[in-house]
Biopython code that builds the backbone (N, CA, C, O; Angstrom):
import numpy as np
from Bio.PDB.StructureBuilder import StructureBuilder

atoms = [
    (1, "UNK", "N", (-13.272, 65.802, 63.893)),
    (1, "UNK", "CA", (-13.099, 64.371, 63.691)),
    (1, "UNK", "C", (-11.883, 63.909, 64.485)),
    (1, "UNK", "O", (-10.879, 64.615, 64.581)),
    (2, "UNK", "N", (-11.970, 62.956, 64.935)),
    (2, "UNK", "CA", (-10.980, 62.469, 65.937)),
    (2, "UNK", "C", (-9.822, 61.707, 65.140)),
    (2, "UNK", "O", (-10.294, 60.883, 64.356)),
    (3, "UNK", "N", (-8.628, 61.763, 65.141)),
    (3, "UNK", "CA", (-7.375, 61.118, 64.681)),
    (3, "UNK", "C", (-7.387, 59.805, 64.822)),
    (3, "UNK", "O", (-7.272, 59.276, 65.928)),
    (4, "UNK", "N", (-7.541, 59.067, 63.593)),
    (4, "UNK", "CA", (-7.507, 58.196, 63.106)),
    (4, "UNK", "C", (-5.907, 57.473, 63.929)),
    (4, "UNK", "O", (-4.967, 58.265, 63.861)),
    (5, "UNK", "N", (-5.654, 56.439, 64.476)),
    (5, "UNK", "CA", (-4.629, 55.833, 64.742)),
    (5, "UNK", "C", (-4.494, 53.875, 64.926)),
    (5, "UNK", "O", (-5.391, 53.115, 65.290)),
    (6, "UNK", "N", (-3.409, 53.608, 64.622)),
    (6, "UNK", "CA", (-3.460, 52.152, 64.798)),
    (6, "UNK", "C", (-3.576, 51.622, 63.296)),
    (6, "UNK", "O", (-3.063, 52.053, 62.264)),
    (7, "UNK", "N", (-4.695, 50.198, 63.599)),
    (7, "UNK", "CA", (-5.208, 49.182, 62.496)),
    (7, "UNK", "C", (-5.858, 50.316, 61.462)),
    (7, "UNK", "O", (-5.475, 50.372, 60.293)),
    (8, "UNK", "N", (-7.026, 51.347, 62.074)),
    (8, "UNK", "CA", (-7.753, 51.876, 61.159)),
    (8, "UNK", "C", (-7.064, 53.008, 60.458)),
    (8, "UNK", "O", (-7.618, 53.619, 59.545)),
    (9, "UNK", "N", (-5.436, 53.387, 61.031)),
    (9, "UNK", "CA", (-4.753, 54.785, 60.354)),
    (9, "UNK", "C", (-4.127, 54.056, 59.081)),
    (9, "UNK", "O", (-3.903, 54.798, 58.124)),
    (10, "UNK", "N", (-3.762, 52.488, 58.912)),
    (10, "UNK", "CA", (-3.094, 52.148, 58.282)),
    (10, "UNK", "C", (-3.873, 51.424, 57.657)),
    (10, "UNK", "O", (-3.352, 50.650, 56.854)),
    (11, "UNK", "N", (-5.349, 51.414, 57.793)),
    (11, "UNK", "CA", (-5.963, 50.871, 56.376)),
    (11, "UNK", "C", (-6.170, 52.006, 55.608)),
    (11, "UNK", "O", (-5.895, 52.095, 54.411)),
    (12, "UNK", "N", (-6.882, 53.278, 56.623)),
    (12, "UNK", "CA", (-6.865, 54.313, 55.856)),
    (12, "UNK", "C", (-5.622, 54.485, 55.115)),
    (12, "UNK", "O", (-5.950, 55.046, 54.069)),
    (13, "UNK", "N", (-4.607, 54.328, 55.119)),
    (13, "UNK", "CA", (-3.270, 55.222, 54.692)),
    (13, "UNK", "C", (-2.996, 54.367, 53.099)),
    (13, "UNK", "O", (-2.521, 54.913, 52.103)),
    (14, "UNK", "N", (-3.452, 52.858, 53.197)),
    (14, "UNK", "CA", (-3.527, 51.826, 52.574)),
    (14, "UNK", "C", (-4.357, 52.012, 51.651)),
    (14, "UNK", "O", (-3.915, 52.073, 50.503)),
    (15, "UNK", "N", (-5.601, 52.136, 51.852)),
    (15, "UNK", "CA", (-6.528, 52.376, 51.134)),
    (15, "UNK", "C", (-5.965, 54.592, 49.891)),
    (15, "UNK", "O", (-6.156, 54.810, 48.694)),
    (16, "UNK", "N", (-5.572, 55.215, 50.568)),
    (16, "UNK", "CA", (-5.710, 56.418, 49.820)),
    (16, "UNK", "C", (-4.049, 55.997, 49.066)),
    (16, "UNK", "O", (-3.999, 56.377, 47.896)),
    (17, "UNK", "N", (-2.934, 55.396, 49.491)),
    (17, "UNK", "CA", (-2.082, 54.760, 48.464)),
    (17, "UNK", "C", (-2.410, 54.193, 47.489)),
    (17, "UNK", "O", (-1.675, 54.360, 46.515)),
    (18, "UNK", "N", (-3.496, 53.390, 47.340)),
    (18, "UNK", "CA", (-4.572, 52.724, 46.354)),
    (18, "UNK", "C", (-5.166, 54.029, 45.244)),
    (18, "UNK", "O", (-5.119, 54.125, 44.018)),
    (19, "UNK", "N", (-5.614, 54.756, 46.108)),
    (19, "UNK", "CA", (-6.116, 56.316, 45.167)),
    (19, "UNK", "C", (-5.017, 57.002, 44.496)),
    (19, "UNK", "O", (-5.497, 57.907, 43.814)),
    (20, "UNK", "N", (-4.063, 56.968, 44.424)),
    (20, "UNK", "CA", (-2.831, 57.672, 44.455)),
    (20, "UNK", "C", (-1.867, 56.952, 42.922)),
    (20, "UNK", "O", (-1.370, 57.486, 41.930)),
    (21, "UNK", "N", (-1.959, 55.583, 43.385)),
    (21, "UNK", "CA", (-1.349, 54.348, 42.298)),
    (21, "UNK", "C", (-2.467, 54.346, 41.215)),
    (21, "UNK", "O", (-2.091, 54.323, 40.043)),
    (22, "UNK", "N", (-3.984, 54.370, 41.515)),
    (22, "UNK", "CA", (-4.648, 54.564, 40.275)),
    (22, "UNK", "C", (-4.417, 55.523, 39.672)),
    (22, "UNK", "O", (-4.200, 55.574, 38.462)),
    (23, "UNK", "N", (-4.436, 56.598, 40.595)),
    (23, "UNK", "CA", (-4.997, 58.097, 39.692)),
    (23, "UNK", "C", (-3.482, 58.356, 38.758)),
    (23, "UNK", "O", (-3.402, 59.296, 37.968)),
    (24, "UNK", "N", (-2.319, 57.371, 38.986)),
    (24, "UNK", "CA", (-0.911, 57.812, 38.530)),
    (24, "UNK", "C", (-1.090, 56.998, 37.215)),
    (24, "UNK", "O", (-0.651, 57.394, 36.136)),
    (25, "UNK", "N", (-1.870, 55.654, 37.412)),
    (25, "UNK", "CA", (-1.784, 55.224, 36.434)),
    (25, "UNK", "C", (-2.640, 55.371, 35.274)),
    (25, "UNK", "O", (-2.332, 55.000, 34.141)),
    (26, "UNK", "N", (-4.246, 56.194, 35.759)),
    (26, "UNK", "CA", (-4.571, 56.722, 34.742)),
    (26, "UNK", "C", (-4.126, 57.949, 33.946)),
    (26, "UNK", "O", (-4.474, 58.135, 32.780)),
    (27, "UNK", "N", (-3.332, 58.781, 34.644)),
    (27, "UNK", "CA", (-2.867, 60.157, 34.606)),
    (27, "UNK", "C", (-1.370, 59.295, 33.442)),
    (27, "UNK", "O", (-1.287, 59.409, 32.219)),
    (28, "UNK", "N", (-0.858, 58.877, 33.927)),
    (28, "UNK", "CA", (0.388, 58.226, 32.582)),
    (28, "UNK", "C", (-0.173, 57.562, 31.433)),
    (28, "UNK", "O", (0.454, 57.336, 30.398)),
    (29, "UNK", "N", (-1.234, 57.294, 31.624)),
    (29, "UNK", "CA", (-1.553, 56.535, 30.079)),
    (29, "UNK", "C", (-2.089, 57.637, 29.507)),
    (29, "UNK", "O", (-1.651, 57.926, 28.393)),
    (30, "UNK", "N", (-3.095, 58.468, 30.078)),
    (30, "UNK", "CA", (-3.510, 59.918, 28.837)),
    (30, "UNK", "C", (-2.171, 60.242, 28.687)),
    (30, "UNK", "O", (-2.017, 60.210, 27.467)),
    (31, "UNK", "N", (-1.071, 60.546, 29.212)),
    (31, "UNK", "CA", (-0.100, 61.548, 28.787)),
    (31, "UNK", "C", (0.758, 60.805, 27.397)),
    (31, "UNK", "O", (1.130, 61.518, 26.465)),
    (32, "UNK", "N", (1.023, 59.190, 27.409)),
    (32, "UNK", "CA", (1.454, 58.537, 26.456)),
    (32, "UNK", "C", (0.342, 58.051, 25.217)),
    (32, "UNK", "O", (0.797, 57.530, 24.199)),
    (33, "UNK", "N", (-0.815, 58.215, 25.345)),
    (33, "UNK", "CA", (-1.600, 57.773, 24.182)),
    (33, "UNK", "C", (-2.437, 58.433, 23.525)),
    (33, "UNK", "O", (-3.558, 58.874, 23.778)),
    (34, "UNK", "N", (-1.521, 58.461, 22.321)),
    (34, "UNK", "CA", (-2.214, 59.137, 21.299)),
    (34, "UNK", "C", (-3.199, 59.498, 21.073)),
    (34, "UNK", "O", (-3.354, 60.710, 20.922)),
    (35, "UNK", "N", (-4.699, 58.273, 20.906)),
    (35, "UNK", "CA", (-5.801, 58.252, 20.836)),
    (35, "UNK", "C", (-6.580, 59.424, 21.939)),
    (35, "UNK", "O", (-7.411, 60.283, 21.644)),
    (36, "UNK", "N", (-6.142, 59.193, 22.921)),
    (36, "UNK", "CA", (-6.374, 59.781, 24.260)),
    (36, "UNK", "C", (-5.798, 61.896, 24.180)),
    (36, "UNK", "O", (-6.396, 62.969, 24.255)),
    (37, "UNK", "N", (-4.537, 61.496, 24.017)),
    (37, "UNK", "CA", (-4.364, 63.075, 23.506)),
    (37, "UNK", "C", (-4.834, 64.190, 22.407)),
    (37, "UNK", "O", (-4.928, 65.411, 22.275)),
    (38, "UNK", "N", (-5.080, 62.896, 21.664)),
    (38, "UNK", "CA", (-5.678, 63.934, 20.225)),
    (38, "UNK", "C", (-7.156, 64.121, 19.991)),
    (38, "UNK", "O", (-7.646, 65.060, 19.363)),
    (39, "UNK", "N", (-7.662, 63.364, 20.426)),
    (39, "UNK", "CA", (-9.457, 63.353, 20.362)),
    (39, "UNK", "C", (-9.949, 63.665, 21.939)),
    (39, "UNK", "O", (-11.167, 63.791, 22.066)),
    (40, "UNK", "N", (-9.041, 63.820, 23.292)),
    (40, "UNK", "CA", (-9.280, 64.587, 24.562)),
    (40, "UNK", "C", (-10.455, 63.507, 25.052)),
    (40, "UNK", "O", (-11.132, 63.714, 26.059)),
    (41, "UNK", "N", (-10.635, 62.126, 24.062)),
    (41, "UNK", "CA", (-11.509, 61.610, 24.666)),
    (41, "UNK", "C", (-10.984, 60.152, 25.381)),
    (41, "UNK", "O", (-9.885, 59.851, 24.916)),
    (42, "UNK", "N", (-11.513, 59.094, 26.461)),
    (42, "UNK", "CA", (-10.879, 58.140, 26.406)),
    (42, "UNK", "C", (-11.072, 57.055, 25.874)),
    (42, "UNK", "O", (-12.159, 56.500, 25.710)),
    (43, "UNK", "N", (-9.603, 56.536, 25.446)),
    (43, "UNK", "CA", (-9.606, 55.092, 24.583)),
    (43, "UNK", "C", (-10.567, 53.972, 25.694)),
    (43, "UNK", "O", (-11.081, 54.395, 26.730)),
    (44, "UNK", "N", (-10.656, 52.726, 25.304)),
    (44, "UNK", "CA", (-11.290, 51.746, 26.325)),
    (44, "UNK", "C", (-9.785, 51.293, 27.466)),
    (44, "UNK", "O", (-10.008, 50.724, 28.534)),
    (45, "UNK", "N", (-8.797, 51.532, 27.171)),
    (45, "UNK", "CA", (-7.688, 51.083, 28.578)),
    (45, "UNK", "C", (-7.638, 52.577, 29.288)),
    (45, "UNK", "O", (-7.230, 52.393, 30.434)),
    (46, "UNK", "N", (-7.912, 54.104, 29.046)),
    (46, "UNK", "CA", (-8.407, 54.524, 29.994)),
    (46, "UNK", "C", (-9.608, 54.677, 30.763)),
    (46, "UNK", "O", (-9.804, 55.109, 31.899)),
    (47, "UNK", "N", (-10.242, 54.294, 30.018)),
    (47, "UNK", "CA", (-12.326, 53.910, 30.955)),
    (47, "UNK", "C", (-11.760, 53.378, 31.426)),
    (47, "UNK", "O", (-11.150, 54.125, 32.190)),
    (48, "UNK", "N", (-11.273, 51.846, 31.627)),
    (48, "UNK", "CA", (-10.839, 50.835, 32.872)),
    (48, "UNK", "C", (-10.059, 51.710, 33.721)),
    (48, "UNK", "O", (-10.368, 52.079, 34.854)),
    (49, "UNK", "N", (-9.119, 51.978, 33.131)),
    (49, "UNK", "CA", (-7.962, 52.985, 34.258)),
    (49, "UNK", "C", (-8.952, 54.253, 35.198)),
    (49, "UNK", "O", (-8.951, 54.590, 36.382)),
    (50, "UNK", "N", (-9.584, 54.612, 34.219)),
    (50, "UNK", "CA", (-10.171, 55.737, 35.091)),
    (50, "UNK", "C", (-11.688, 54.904, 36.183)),
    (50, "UNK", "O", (-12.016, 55.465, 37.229)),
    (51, "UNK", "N", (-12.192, 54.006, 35.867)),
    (51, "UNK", "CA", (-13.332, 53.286, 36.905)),
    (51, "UNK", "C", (-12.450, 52.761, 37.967)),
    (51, "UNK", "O", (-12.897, 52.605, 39.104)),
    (52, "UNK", "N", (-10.841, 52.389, 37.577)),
    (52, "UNK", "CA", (-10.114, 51.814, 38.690)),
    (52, "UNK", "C", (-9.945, 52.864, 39.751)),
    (52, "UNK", "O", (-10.001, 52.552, 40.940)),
    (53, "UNK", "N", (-9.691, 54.402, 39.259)),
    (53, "UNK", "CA", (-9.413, 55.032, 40.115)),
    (53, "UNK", "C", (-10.617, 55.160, 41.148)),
    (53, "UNK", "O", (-10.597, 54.844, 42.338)),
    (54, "UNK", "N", (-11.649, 55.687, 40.428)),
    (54, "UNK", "CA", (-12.924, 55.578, 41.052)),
    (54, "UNK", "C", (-13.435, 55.018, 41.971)),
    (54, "UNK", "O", (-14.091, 55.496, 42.896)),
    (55, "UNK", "N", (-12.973, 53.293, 41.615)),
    (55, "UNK", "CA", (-13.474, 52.684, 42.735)),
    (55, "UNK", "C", (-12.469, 52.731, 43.995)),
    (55, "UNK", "O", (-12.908, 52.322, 45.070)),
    (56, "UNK", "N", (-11.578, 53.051, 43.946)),
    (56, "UNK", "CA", (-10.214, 53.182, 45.003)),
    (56, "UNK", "C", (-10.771, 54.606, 45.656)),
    (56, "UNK", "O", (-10.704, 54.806, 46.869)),
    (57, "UNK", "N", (-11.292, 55.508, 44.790)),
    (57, "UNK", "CA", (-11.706, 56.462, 45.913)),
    (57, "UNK", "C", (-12.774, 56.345, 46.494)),
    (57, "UNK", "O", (-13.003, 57.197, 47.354)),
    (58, "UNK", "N", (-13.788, 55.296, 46.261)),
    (58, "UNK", "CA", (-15.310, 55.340, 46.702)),
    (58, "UNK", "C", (-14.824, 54.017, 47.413)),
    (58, "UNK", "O", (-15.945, 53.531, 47.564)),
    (59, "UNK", "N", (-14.097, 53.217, 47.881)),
    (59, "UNK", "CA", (-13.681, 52.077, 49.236)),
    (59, "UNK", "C", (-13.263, 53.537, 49.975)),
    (59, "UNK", "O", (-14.138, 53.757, 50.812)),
    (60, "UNK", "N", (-12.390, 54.478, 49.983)),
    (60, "UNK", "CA", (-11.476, 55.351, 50.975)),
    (60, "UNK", "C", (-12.671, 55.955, 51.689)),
    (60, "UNK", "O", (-12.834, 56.151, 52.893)),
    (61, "UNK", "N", (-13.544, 56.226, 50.560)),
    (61, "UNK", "CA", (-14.516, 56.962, 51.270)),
    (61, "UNK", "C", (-15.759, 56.238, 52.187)),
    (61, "UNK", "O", (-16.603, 56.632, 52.991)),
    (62, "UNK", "N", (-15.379, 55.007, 51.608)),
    (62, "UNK", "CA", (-16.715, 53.942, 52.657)),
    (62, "UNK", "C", (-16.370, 53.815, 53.721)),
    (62, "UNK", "O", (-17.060, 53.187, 54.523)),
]
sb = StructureBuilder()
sb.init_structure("model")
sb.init_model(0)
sb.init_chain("A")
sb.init_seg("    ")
for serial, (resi, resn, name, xyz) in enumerate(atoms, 1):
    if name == "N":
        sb.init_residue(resn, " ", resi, " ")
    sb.init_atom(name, np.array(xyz, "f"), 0.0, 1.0, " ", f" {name:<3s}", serial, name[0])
structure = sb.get_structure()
């Protein structure tokens, strides 16, 4: 694959910072919530947190 440079290195770079800020922010809310730690399942503010990450990795990958 050829090296990405320019407009398209810095959407890419833009876009996987996006993957990075979700996945931190779903990854900090399991570690602070209860619900989430004790039943290993997720509350409804990590489903959102975790579809956010999701969709940040499925734009990186489009």
């Amino acid at each position: 694959m050829a090296e990405r440079t320019g407009p398209v290195r810095a959407q890419h770079r833009a876009g996987e910072a996006a993957v990075q800020v979700a996945y931190s922010a779903f990854i900090r809310h399991t570690q602070v919530c209860a619900p989430c730690r004790k039943t290993g399942a997720d509350c409804a503010d990590a489903v959102t947190l975790r579809q956010a990450w999701r969709d940040a990795k499925s734009e990186v990958a489009a």
